[in-house]
VMD Tcl script that draws the C-alpha trace (Angstrom):
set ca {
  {-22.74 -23.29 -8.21}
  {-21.01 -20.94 -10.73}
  {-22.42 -17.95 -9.35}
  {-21.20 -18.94 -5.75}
  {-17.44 -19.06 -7.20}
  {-17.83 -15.83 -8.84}
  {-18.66 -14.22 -5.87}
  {-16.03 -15.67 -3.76}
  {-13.49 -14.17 -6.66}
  {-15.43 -10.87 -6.07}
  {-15.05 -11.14 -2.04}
  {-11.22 -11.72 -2.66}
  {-10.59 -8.98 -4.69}
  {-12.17 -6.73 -2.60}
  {-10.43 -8.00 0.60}
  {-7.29 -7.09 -1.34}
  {-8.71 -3.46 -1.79}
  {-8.32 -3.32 1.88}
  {-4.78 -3.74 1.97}
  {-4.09 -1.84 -0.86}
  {-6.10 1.07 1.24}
  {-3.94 0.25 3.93}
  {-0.53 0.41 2.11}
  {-2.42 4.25 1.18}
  {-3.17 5.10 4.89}
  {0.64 3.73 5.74}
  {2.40 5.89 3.06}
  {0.39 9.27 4.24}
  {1.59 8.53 7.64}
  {5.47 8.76 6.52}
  {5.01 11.81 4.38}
  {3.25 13.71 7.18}
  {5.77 12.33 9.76}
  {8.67 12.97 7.38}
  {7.54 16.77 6.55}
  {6.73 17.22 10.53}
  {10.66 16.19 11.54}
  {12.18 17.64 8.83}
  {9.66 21.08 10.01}
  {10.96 20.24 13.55}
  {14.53 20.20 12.52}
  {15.84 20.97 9.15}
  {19.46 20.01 9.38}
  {18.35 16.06 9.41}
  {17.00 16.64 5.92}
  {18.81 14.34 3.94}
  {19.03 11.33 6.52}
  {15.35 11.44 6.90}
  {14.62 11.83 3.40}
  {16.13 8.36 2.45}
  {14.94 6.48 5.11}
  {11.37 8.19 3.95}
  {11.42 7.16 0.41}
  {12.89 3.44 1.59}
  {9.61 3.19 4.04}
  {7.26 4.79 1.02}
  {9.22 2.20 -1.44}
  {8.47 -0.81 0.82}
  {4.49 0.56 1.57}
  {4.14 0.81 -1.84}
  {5.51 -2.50 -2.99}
  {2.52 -4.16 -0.47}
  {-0.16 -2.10 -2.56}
  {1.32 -3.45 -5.69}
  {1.39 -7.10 -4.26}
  {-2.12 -6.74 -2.93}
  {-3.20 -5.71 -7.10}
  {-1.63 -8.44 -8.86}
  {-2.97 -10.81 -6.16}
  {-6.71 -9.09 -7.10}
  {-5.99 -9.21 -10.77}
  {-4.38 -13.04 -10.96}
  {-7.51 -13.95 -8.75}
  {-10.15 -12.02 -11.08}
  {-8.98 -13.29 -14.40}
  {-6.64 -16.22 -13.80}
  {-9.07 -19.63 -13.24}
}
mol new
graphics top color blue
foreach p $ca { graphics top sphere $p radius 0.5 }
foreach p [lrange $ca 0 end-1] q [lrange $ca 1 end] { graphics top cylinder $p $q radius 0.2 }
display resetview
């Protein structure tokens, strides 16, 4: 029976992994579409700038959610 709840803390973890590669996929999407407006039009520089490192903030923050969850589920109970 010990072996089955070790492997359920496994399973979680790595369903968290698949967030965390999602919160990756999400922040390469607003770099590339950050660097292809600003390409596009280089006077908007600045207002697309903050609202890119508020969206790569916010993407990021999910990664780091999705880790602690992982970690407090790997070595917490």
């Amino acid at each position: 029976m010990e072996h089955i709840a070790l492997a359920a803390k496994f399973l979680a973890a790595g369903l968290c992994a698949f967030s965390m590669k999602a919160a990756a996929e999400g922040v390469s999407k607003i770099w590339i579409t950050l660097i292809e407006t600003v390409g596009r039009n280089p006077t908007v520089k600045k207002d697309v700038n903050a609202f890119g490192l508020i969206g790569f903030a916010a993407t990021e923050a999910i990664a780091l959610y999705a880790l602690v969850i992982a970690l407090i589920m790997l070595f917490v109970g």
